[in-house]
Predicted model as a PDB file, atoms N, CA, C, CB and O in Angstrom, pLDDT in the B-factor column:
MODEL        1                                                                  
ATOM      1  N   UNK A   1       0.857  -1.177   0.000  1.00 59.00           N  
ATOM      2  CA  UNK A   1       0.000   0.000   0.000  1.00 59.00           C  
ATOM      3  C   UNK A   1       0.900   1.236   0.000  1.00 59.00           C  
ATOM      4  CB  UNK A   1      -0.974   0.000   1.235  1.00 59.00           C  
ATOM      5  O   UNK A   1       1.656   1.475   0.942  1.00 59.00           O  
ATOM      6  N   UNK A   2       0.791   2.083  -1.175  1.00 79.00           N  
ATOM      7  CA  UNK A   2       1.484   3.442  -1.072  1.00 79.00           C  
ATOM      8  C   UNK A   2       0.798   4.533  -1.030  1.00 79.00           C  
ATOM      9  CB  UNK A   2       2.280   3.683  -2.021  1.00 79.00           C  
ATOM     10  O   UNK A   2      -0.231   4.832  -1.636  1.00 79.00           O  
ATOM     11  N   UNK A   3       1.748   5.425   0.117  1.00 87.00           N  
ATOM     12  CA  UNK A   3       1.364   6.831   0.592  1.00 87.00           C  
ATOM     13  C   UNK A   3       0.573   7.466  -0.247  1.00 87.00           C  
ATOM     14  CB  UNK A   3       2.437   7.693   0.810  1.00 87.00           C  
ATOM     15  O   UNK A   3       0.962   7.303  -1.404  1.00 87.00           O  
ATOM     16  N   UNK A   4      -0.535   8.232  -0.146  1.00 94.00           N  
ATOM     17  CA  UNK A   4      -0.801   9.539  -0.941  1.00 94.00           C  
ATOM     18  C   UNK A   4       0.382  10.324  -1.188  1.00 94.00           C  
ATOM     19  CB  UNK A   4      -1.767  10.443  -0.235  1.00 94.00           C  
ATOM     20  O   UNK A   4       1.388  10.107  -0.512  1.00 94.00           O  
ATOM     21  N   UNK A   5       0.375  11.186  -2.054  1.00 93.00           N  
ATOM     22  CA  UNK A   5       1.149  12.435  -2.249  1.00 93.00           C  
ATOM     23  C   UNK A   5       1.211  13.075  -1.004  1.00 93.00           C  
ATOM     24  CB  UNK A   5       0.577  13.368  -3.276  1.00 93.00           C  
ATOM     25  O   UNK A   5       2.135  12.810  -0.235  1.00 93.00           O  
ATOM     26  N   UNK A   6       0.270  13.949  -0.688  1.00 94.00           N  
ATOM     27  CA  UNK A   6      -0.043  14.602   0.664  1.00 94.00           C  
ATOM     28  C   UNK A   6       0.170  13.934   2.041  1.00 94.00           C  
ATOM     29  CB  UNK A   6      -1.387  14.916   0.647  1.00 94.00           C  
ATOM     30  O   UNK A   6       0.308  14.781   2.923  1.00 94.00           O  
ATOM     31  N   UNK A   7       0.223  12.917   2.389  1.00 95.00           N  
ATOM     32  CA  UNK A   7       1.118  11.956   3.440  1.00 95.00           C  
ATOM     33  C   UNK A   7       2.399  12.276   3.097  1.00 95.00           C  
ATOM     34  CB  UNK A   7       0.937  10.273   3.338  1.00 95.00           C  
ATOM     35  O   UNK A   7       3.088  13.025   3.790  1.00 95.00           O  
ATOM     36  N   UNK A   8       2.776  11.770   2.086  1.00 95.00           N  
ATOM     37  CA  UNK A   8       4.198  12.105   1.370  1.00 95.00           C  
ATOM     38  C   UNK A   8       4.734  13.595   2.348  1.00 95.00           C  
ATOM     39  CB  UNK A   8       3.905  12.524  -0.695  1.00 95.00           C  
ATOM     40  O   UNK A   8       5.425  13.659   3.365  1.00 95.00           O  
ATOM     41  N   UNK A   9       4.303  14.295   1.811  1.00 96.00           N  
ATOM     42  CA  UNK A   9       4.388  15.681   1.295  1.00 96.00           C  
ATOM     43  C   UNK A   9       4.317  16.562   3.565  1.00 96.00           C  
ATOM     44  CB  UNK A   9       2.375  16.083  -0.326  1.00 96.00           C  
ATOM     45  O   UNK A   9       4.959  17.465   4.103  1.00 96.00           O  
ATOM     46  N   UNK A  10       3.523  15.880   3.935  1.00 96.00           N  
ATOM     47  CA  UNK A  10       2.984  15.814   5.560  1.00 96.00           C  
ATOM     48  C   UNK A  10       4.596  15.737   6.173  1.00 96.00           C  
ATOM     49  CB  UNK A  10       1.756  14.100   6.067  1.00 96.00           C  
ATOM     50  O   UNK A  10       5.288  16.537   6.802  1.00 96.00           O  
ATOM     51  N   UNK A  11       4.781  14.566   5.732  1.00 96.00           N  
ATOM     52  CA  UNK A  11       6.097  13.704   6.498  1.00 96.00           C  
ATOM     53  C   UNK A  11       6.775  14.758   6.400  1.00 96.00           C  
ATOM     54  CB  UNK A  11       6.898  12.266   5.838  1.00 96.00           C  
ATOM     55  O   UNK A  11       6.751  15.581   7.315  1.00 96.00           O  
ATOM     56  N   UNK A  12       7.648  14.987   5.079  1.00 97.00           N  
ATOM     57  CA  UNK A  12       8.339  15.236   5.006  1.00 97.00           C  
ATOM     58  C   UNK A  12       8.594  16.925   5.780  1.00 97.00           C  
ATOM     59  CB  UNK A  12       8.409  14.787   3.903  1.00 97.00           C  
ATOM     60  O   UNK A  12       9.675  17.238   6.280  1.00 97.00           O  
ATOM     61  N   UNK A  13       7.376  17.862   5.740  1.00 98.00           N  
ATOM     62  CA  UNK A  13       7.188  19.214   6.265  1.00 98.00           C  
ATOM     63  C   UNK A  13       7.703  18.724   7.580  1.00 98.00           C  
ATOM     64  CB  UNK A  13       5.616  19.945   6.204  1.00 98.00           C  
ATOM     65  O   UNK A  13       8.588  19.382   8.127  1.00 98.00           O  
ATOM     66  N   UNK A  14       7.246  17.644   8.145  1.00 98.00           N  
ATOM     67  CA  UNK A  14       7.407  17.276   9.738  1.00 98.00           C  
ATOM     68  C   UNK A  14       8.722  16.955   9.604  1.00 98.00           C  
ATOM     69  CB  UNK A  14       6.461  16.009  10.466  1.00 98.00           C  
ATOM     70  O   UNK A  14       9.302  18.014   9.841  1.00 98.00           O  
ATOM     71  N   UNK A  15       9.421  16.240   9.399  1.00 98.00           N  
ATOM     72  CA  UNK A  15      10.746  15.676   9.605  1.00 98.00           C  
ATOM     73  C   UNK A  15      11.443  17.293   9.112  1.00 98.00           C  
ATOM     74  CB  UNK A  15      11.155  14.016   8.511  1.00 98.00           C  
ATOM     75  O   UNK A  15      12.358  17.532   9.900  1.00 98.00           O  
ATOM     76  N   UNK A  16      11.334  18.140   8.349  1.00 98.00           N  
ATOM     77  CA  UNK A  16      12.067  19.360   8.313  1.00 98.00           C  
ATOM     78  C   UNK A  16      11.981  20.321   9.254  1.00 98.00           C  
ATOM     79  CB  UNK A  16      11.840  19.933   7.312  1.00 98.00           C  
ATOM     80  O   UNK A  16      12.847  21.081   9.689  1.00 98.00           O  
ATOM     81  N   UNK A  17      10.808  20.200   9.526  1.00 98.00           N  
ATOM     82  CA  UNK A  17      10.292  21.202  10.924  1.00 98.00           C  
ATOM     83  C   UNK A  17      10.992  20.559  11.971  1.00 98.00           C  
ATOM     84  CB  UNK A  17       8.484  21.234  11.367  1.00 98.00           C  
ATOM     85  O   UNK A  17      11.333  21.409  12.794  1.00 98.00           O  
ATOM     86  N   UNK A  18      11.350  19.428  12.291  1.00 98.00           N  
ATOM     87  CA  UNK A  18      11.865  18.707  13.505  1.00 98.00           C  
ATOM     88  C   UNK A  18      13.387  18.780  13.415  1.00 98.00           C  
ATOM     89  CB  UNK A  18      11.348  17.155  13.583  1.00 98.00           C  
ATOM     90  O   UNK A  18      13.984  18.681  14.487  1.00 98.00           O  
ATOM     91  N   UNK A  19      14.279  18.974  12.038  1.00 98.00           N  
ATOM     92  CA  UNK A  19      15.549  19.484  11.511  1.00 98.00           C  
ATOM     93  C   UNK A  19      15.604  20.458  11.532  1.00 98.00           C  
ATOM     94  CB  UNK A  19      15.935  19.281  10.495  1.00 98.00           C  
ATOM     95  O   UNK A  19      16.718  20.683  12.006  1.00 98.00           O  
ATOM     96  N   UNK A  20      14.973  21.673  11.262  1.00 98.00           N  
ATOM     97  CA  UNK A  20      14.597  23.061  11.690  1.00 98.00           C  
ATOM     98  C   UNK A  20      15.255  23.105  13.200  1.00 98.00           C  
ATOM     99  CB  UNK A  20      12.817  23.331  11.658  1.00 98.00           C  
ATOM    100  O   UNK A  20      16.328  23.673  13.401  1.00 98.00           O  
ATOM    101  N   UNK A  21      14.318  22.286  14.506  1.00 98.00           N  
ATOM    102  CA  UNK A  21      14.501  22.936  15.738  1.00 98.00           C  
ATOM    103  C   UNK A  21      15.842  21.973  16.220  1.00 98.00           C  
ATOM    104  CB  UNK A  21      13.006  22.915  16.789  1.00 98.00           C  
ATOM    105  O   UNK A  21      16.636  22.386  17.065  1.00 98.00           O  
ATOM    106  N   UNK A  22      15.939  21.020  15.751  1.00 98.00           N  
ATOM    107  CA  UNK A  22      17.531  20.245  15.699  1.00 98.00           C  
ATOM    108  C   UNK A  22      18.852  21.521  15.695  1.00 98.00           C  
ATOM    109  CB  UNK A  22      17.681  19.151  13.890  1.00 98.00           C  
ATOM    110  O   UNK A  22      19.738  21.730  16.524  1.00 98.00           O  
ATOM    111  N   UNK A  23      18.520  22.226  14.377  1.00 98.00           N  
ATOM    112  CA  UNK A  23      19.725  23.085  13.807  1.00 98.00           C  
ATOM    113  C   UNK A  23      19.691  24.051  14.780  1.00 98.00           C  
ATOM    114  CB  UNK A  23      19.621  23.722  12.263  1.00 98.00           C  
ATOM    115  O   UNK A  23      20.689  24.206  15.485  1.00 98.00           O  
ATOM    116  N   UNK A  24      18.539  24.847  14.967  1.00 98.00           N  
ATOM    117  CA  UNK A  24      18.376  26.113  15.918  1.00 98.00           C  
ATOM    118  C   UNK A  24      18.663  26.015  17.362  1.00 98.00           C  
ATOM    119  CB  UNK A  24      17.010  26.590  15.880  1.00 98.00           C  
ATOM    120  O   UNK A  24      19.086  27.033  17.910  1.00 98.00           O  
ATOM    121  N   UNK A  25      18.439  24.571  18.304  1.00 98.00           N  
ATOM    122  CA  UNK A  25      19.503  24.107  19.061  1.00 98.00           C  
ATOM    123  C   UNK A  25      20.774  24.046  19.184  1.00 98.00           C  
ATOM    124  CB  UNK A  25      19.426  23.392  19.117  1.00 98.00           C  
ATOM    125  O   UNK A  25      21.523  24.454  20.072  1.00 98.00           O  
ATOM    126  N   UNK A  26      21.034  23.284  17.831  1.00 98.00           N  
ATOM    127  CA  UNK A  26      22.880  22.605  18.465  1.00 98.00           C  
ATOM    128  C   UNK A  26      23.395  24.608  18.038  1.00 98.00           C  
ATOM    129  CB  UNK A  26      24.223  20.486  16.698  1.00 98.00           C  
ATOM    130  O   UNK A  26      24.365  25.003  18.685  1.00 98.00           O  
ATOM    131  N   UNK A  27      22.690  25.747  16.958  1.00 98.00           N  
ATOM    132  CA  UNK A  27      23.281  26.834  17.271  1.00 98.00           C  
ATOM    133  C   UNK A  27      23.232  27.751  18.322  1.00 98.00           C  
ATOM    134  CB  UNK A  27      23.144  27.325  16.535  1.00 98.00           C  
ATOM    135  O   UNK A  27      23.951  28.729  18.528  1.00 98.00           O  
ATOM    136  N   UNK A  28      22.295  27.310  18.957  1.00 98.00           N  
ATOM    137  CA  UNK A  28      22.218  28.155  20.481  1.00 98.00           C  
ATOM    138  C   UNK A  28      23.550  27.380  21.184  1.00 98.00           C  
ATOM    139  CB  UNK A  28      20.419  27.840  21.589  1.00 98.00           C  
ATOM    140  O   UNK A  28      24.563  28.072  21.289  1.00 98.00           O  
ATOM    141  N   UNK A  29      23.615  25.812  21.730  1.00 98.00           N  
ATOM    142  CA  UNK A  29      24.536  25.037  22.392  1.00 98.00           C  
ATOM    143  C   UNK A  29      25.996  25.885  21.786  1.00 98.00           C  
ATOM    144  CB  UNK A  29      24.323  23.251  21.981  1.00 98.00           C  
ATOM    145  O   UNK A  29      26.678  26.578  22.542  1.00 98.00           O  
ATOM    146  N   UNK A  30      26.383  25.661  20.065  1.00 98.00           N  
ATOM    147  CA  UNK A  30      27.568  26.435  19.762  1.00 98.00           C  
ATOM    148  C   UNK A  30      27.330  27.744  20.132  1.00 98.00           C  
ATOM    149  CB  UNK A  30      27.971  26.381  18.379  1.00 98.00           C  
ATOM    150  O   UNK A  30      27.950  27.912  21.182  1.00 98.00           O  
ATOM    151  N   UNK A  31      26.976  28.371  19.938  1.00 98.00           N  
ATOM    152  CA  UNK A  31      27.283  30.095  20.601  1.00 98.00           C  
ATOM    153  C   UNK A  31      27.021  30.049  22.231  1.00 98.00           C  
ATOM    154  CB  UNK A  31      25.944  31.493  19.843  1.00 98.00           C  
ATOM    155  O   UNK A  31      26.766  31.197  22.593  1.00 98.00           O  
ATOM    156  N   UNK A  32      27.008  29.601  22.771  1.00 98.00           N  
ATOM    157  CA  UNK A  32      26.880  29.340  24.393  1.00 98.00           C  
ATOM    158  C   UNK A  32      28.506  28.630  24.290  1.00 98.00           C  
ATOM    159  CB  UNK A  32      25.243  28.046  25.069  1.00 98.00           C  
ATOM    160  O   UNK A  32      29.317  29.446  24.729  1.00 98.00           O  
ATOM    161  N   UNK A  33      28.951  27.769  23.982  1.00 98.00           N  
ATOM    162  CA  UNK A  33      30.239  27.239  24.000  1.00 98.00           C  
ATOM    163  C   UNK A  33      31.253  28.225  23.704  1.00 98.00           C  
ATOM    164  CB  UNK A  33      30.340  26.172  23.118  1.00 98.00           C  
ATOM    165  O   UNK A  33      32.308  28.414  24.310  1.00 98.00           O  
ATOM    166  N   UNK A  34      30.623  29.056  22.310  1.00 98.00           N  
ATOM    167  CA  UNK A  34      32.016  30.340  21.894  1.00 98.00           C  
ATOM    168  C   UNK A  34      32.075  31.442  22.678  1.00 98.00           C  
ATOM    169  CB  UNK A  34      31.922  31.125  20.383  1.00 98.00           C  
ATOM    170  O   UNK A  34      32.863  32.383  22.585  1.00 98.00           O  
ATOM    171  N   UNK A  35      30.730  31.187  23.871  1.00 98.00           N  
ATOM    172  CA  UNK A  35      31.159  32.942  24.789  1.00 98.00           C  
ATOM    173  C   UNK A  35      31.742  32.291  26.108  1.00 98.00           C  
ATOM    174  CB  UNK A  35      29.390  34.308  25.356  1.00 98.00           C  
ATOM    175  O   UNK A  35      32.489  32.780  26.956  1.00 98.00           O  
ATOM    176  N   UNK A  36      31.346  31.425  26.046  1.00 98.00           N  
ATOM    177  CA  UNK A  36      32.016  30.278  27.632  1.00 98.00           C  
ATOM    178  C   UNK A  36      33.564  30.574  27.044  1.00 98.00           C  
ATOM    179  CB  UNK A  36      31.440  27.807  27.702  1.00 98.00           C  
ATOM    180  O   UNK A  36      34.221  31.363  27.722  1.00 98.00           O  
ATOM    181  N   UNK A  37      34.209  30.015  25.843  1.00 98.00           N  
ATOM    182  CA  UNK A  37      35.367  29.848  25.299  1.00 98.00           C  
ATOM    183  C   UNK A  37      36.432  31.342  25.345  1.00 98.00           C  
ATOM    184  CB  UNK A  37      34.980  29.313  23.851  1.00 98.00           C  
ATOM    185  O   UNK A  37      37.629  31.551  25.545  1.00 98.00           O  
ATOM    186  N   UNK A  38      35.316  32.111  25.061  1.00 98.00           N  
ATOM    187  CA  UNK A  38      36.268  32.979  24.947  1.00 98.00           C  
ATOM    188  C   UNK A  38      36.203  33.874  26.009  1.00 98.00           C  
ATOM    189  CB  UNK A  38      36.249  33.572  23.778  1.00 98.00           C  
ATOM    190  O   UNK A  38      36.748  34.969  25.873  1.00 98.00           O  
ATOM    191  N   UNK A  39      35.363  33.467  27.516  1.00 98.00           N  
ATOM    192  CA  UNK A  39      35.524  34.164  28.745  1.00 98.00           C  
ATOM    193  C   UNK A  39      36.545  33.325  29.336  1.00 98.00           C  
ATOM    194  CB  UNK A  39      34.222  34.336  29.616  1.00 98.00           C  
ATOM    195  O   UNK A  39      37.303  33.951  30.078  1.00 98.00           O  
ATOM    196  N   UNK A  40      36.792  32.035  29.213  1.00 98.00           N  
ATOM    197  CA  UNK A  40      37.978  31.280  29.498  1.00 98.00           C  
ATOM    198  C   UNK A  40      39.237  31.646  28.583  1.00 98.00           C  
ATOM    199  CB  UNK A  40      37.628  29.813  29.347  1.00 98.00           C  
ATOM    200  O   UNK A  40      40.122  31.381  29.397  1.00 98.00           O  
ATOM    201  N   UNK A  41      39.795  32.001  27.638  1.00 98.00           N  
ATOM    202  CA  UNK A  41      40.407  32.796  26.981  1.00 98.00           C  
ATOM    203  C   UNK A  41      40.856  33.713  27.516  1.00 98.00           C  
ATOM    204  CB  UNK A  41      39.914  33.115  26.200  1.00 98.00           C  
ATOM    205  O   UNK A  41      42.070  33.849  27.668  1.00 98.00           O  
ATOM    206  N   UNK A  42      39.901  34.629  27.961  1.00 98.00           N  
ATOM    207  CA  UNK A  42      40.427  35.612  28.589  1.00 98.00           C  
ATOM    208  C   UNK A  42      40.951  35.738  29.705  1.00 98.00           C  
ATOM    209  CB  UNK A  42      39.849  36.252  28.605  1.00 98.00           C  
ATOM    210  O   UNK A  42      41.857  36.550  29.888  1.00 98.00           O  
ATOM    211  N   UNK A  43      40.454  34.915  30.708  1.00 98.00           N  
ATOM    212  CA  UNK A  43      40.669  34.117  31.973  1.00 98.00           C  
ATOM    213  C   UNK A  43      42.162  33.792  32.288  1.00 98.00           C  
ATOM    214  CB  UNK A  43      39.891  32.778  31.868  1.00 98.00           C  
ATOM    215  O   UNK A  43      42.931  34.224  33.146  1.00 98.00           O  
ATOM    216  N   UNK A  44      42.334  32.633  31.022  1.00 98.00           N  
ATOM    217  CA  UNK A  44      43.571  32.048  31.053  1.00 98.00           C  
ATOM    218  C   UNK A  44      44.843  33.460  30.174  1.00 98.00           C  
ATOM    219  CB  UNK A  44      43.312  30.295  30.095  1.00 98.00           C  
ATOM    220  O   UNK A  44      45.963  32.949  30.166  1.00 98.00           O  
ATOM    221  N   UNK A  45      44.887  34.726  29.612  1.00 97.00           N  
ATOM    222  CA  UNK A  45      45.184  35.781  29.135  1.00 97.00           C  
ATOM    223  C   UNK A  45      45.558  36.385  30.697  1.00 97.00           C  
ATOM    224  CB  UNK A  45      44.023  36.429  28.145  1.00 97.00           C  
ATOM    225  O   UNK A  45      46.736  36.639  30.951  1.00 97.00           O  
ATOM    226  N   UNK A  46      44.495  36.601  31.729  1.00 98.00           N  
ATOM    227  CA  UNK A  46      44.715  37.350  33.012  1.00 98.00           C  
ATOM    228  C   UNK A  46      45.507  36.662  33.658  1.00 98.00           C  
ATOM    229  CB  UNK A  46      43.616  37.638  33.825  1.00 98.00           C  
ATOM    230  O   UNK A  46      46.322  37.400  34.211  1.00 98.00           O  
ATOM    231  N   UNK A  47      45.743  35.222  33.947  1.00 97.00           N  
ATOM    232  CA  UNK A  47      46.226  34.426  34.892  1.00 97.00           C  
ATOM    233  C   UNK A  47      47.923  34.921  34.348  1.00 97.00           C  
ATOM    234  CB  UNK A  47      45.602  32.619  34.798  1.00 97.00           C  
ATOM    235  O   UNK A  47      48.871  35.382  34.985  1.00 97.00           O  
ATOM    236  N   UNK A  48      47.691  34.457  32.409  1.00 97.00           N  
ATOM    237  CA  UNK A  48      49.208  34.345  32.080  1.00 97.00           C  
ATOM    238  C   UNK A  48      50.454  35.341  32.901  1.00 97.00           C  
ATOM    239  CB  UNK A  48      49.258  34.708  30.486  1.00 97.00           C  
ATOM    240  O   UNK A  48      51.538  35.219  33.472  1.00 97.00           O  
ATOM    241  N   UNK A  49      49.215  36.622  32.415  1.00 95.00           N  
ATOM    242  CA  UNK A  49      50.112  38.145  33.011  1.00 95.00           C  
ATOM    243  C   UNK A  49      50.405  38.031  34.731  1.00 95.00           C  
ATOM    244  CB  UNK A  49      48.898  39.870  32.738  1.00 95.00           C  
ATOM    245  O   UNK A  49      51.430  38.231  35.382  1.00 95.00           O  
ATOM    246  N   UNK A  50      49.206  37.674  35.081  1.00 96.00           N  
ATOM    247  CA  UNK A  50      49.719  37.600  37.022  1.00 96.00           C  
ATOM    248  C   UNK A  50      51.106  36.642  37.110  1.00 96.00           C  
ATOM    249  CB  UNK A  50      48.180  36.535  38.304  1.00 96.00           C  
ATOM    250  O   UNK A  50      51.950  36.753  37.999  1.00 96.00           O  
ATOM    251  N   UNK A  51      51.154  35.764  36.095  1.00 94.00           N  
ATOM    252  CA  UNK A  51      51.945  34.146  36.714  1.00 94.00           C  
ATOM    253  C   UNK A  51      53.645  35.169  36.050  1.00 94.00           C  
ATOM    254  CB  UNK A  51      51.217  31.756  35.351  1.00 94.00           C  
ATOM    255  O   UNK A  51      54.792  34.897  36.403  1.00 94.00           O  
ATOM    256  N   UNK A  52      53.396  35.854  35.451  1.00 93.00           N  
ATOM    257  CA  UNK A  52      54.289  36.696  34.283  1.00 93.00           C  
ATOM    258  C   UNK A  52      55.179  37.569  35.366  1.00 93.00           C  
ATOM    259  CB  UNK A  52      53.189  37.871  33.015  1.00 93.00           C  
ATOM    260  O   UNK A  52      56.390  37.439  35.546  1.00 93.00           O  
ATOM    261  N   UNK A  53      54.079  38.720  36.214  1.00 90.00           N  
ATOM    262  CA  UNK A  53      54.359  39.434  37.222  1.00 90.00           C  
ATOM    263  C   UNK A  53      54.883  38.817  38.109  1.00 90.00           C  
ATOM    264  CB  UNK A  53      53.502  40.011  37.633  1.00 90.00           C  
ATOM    265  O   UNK A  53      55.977  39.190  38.532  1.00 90.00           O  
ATOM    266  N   UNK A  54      54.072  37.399  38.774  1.00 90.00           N  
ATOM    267  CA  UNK A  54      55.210  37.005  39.665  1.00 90.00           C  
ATOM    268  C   UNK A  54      56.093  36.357  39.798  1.00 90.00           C  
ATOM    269  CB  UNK A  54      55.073  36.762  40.326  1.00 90.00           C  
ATOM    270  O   UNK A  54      56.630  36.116  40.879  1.00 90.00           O  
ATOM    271  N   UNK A  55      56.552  35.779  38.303  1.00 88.00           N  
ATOM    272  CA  UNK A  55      57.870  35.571  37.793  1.00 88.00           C  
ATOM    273  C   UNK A  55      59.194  36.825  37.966  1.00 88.00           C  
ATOM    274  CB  UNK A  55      57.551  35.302  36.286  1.00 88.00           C  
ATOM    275  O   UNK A  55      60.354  36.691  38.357  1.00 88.00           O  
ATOM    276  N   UNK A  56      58.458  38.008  37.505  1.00 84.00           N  
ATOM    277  CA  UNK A  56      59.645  39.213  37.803  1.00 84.00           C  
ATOM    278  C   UNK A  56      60.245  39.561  39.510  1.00 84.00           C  
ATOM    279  CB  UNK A  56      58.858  40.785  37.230  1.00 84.00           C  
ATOM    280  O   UNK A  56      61.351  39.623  40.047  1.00 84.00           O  
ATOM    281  N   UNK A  57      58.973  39.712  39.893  1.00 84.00           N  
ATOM    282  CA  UNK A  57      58.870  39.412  41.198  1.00 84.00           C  
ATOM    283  C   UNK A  57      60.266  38.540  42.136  1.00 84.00           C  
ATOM    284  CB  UNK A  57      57.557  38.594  41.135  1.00 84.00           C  
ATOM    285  O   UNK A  57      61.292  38.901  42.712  1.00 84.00           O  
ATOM    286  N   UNK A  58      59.630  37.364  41.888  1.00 82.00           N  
ATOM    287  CA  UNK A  58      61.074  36.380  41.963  1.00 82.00           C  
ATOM    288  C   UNK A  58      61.949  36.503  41.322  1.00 82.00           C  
ATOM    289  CB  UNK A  58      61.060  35.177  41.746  1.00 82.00           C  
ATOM    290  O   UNK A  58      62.945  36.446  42.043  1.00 82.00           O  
ATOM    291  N   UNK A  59      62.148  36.616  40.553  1.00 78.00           N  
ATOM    292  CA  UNK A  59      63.350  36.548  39.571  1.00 78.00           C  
ATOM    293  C   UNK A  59      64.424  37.777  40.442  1.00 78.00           C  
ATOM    294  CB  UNK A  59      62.783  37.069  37.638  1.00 78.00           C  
ATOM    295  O   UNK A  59      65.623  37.600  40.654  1.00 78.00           O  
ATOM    296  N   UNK A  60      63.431  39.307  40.945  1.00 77.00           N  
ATOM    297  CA  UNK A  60      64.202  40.410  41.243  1.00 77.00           C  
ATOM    298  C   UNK A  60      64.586  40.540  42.747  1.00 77.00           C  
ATOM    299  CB  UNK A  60      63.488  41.575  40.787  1.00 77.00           C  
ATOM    300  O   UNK A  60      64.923  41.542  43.377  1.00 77.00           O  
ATOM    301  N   UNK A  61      64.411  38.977  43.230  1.00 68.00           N  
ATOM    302  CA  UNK A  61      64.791  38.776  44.851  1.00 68.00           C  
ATOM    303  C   UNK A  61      65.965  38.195  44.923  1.00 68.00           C  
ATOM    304  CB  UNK A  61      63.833  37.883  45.723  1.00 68.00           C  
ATOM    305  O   UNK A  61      66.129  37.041  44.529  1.00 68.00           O  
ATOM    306  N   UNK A  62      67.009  38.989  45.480  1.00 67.00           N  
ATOM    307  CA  UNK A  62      68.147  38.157  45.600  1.00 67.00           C  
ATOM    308  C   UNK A  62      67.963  36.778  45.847  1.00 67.00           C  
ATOM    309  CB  UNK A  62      68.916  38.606  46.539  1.00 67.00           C  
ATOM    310  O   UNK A  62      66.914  36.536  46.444  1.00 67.00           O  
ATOM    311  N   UNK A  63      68.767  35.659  45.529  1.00 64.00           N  
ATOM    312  CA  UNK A  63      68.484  33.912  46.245  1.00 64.00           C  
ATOM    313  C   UNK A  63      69.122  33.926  47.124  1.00 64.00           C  
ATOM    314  CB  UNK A  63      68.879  32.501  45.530  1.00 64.00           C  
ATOM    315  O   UNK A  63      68.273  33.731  47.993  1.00 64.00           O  
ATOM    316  N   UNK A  64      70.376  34.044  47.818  1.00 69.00           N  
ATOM    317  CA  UNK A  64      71.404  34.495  49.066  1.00 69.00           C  
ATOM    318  C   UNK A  64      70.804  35.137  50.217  1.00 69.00           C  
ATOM    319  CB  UNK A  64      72.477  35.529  48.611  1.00 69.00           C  
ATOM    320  O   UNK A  64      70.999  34.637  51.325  1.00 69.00           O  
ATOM    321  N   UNK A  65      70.057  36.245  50.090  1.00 69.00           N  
ATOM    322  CA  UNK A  65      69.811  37.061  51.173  1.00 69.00           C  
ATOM    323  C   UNK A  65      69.219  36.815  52.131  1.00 69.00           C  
ATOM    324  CB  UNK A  65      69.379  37.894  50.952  1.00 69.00           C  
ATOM    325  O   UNK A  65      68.106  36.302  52.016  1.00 69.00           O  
ATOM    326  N   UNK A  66      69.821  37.127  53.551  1.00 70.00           N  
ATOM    327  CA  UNK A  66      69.186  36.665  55.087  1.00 70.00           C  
ATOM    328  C   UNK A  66      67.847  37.060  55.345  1.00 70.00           C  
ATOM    329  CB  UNK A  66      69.972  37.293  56.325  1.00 70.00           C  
ATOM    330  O   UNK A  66      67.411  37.600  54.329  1.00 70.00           O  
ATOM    331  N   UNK A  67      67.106  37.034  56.138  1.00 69.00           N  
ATOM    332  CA  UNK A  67      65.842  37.405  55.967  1.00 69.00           C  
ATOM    333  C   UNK A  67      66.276  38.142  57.325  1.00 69.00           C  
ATOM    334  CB  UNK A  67      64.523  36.261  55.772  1.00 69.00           C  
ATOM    335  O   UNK A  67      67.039  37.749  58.207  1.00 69.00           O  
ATOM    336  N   UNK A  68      65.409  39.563  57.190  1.00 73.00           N  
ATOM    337  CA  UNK A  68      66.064  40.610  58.267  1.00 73.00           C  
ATOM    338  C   UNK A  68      66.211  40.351  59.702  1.00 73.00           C  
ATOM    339  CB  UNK A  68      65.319  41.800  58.291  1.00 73.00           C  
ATOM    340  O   UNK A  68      66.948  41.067  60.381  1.00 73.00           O  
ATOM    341  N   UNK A  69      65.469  39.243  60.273  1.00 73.00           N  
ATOM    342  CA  UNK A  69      65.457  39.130  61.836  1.00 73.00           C  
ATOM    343  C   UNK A  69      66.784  38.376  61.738  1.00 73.00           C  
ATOM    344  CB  UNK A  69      64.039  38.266  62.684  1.00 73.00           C  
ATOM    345  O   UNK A  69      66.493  37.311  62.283  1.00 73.00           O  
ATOM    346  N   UNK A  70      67.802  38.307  61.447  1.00 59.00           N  
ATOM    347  CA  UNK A  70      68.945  37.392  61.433  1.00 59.00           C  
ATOM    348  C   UNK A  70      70.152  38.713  61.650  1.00 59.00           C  
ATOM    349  CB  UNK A  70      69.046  36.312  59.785  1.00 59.00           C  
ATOM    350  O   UNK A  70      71.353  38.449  61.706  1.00 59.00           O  
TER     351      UNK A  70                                                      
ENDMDL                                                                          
END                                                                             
């Protein structure tokens, strides 16, 4: 027994409409991932410079020197 046209024609509106809200999902999920991504980006950008600073930090402490109560 085969479909009418219009069964045909039914399905297929449905299975696109249901690919429709498929696509418009996984692009909400990706743009929720690229602002997460690039607030971690920036995150890991702030840390670099602190870890940077207190590299100079150390670096500009004598290694020898007594510590003053001595």
């Amino acid at each position: 027994m085969s479909k009418s046209l219009e069964e045909r024609v039914d399905e297929l509106e449905m299975h696109i409409a249901h690919q429709n809200e498929t696509i418009e999902t996984l692009n909400d999920v990706v743009s929720n991932q690229a602002q997460v991504l690039d607030r971690l980006v920036s995150a890991m950008g702030q840390m670099k410079d602190q870890l940077l600073d207190i590299q100079d930090l150390v670096e500009q402490t004598p290694a020898n020197q007594k510590p003053p109560h001595y």
